[in-house]
N, C-alpha and C positions, 0 to 999 in steps of 0.2 A: 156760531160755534156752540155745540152742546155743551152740557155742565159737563158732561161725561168726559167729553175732549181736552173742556178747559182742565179738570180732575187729573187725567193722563200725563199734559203738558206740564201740570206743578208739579207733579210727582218726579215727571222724568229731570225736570229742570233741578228740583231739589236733592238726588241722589246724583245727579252729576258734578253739582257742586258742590255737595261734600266728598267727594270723591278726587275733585281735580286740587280742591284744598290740603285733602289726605297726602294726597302724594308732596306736596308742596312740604308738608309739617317732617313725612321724613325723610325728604331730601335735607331740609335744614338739617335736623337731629341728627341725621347720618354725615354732616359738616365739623359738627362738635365735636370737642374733647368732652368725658364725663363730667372735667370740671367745668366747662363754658357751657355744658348741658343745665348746671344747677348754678351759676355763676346770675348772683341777681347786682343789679348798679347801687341799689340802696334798702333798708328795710319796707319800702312801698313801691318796690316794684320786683313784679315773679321774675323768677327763670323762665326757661323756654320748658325746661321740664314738670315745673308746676303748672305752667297752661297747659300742657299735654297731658297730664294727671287729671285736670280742670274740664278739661274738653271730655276725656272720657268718662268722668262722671255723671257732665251736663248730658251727652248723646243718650249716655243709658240713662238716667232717669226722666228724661225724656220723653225721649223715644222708644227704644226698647222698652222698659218698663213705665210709663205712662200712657204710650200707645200702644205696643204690643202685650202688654201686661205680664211683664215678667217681672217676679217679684226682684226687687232693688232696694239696700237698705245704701243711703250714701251718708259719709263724714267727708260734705264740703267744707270745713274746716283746713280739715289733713290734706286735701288735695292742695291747697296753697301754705302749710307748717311743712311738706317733705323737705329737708334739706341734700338727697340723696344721701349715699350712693345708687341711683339703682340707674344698669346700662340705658342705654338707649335702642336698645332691640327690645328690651322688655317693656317697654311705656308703651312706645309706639306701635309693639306688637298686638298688644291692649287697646291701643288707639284705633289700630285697622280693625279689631273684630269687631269692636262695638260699632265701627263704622257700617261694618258688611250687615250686620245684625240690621241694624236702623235700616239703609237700605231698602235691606227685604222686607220689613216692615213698610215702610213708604209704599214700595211699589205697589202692595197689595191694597192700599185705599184709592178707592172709587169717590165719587162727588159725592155720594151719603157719605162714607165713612169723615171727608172733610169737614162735616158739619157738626159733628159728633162734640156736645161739650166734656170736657174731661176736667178737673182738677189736678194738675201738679205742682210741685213745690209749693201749694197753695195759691197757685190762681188756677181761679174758672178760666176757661179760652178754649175756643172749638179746637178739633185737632188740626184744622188747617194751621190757626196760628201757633201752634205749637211747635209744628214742622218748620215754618217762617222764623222763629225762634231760633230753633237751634241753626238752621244755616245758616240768620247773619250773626248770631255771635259763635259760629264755626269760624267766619269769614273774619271777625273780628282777630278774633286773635291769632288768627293765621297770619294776618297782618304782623299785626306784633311779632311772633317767630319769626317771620322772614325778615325786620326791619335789626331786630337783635341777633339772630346771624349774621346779617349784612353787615353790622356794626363789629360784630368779634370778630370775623374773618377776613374783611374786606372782599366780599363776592359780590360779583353782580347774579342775580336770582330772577329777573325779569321773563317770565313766561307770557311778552307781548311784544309784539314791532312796533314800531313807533309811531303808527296808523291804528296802533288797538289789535289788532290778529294777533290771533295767537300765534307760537311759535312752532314749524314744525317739530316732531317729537319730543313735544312736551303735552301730547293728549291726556285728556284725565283715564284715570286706571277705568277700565268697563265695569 
């Protein structure tokens, strides 16, 4: 397999899974009440809407602006102090674009561009792992949302059979 291939392969595997996680985060959100949106169990543990504040800060400084270079200035701080109000079409609307952003971004790197060292948040790291970054702590705390809706609402949320397959019509968004 060329690098080029193996390049293709990450890329398309990493915009699929943020993608099938996206939909995941607002299906939960779109579960919640505002207040079970901002409802934390204790002072050391988020809402579902401070990781979704959280995620979209991570993806853009990141991604968007670490690999695609779009100026970003972030207060990771504020992303986990919001105590709401703010709806849940608006976070997650937020969520999706910086998603679609990233995305387009990823797609456009080739095996050179994966090797690329870049500085964010202050680490040195090629841009391949930068991109491996944010998908599993995409995947991270999608978990957590799904595990904290599961626990407010009593859903089952399982996007697999019991064999691992996926479920039909539950594709990730294109």
């Amino acid at each position: 397999m060329s690098s080029e291939s193996v390049a293709r392969e990450f890329t398309a595997y990493a915009r699929t899974k943020l993608t099938a996680h996206l939909a995941q985060i607002v299906r939960c959100a779109g579960l919640l009440s505002e207040a079970e949106l901002w409802q934390r169990a204790n002072e050391h543990c988020n809402s579902v809407g401070n990781l979704i504040l959280h995620l979209t800060g991570n993806v853009r400084q990141w991604i968007v602006g670490g690999i695609g270079g779009e100026p970003f200035t972030r207060d990771r701080p504020a992303e986990f102090a919001q105590r709401g109000p703010l709806p849940a079409a608006e976070i997650t609307g937020a969520l999706e674009d910086v998603v679609r952003r990233a995305c387009a971004v990823i797609e456009g790197l080739d095996a050179g561009a994966l090797g690329v060292r870049r500085t964010i948040q202050g680490y040195d790291v090629s841009t391949l792992v930068a991109v491996l970054h944010v998908v599993e702590h995409f995947s991270f705390h999608t978990g957590q949302i799904v595990q904290l809706t599961k626990v407010m609402r009593n859903v089952g949320l399982s996007l697999y059979d019991a064999e691992g397959h996926r479920l039909p019509g539950d594709e990730p968004i294109p």
